[in-house]
N, C-alpha and C positions, 0 to 999 in steps of 0.2 A: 410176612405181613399178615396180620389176620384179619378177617373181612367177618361181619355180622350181617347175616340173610334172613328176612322175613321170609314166613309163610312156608319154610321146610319144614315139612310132617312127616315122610315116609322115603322110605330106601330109593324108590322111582324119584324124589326130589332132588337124591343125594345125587345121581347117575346122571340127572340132569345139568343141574349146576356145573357139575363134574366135567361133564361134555362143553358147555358153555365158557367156560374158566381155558378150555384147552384150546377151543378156538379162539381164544382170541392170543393165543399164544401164552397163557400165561401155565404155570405150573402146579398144580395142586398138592400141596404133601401131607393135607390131611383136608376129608369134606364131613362134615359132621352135618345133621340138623343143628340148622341157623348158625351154625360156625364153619368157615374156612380158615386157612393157613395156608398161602402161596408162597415161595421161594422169594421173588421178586418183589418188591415196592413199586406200589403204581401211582403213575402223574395224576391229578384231575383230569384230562384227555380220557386217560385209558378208563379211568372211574365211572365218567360220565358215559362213555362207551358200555361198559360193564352193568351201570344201573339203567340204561335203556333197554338191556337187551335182556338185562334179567324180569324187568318190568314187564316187555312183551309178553313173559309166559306166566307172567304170576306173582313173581315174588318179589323183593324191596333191600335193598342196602340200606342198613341202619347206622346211625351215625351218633346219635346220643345215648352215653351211659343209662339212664333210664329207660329208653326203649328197649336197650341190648338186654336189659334185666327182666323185662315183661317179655320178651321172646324167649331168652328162655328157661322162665316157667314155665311156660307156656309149653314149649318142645319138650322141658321136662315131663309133663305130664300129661301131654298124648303118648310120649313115650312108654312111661310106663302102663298104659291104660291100653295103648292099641298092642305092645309088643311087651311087655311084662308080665302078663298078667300074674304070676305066684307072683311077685312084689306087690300087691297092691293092698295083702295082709299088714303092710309098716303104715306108720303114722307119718300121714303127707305135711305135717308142718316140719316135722323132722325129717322127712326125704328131702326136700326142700331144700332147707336152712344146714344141711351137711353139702349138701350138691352144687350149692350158692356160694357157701359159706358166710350168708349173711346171716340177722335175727331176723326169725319168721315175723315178727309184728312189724319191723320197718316194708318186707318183702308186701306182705300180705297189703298195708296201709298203700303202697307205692302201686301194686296191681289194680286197688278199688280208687284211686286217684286215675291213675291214667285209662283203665278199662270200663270203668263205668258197674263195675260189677264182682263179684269176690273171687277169690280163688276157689274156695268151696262152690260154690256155685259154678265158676266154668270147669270143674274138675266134675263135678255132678254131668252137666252139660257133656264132655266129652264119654262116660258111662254111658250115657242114655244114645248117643250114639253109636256106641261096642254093641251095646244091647239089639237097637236096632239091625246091626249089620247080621250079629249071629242069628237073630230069626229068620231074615231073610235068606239065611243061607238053611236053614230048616233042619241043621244037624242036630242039636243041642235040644235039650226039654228048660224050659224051664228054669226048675229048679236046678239043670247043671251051669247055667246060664248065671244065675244067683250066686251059685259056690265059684265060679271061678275070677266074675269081678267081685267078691268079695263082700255081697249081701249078706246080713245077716238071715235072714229067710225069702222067702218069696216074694210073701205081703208087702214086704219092703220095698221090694225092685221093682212092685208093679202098682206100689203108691207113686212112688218116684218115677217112675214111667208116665204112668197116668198125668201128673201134676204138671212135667215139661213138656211132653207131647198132646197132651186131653183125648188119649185114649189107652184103654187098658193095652198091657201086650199081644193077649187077643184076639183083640181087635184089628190091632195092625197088621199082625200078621196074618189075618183073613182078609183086610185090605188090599185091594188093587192096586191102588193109589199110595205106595209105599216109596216116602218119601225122605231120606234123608240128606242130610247138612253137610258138606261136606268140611272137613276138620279146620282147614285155616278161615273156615268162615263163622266158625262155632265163637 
């Protein structure tokens, strides 16, 4: 049976769920972001059980084909943004709509219906928080910060920075007050 889960971003999700699905005895034979796959078919009992417990920590059992499609996008592209980065050189209507297998205009129309917002836009959104993280971690300059999600130059990154945050990079990263979003709330 396969099970559809909001709000999986990252491998500690995966691990979770994973733990979660075992206690309650159920079987996992594959945990993806925002996709499982259990052995067993479960009652509404066990379901409701499952979406309580998964709720306590965060995340959401999806249950409408349109929803399951905005998650994921969505997982597709924190994925390639937090843990891809060489992929981020391809053209995200076509990462997309190969990954989906749907037509990116229906995808895209069906995201700004139900999100309130576009996919370029939360795919922007999700950079600007990579962005955020790497300064903080105070490795990177810069401009290696620009070549590896995929700016074309600096100016670029630190317009785009500036315009969703309202301050330059910078800035923030002389900032005390260094605040970021965390991903399934982007």
């Amino acid at each position: 049976m396969k099970l559809y889960i909001k709000n999986m971003v990252c491998s500690r999700c995966i691990m979770v769920v994973k733990s979660e699905l075992e206690q309650l005895g159920l079987h996992p034979t594959s945990v993806e972001l925002g996709e499982v796959e259990i052995k067993e078919e479960i009652d509404e009992n066990q379901k409701e059980i499952l979406l309580k417990n998964l709720q306590t920590i965060g995340f959401d059992l999806l249950d409408d084909k349109k929803t399951k499609t905005i998650e994921k996008i969505k997982n597709l592209i924190v994925d390639l943004v937090h843990h891809k980065n060489n992929d981020l050189k391809i053209n995200l209507s076509d990462y997309l709509a190969e990954n989906l297998n749907q037509d990116y205009n229906s995808l895209s129309n069906l995201f700004s219906e139900l999100e309130n917002t576009t996919i370029e836009k939360y795919f922007i959104s999700q950079k600007i928080e990579k962005v955020k993280e790497l300064l903080i971690y105070n490795e990177l300059s810069l401009s290696e910060i620009a070549d590896i999600l995929n700016y074309s130059n600096v100016a670029h990154l630190s317009n785009q920075f500036k315009k969703i945050t309202g301050f330059t990079p910078t800035s923030f990263k002389q900032s005390k007050d260094k605040k970021r979003i965390q991903i399934e709330n982007i």
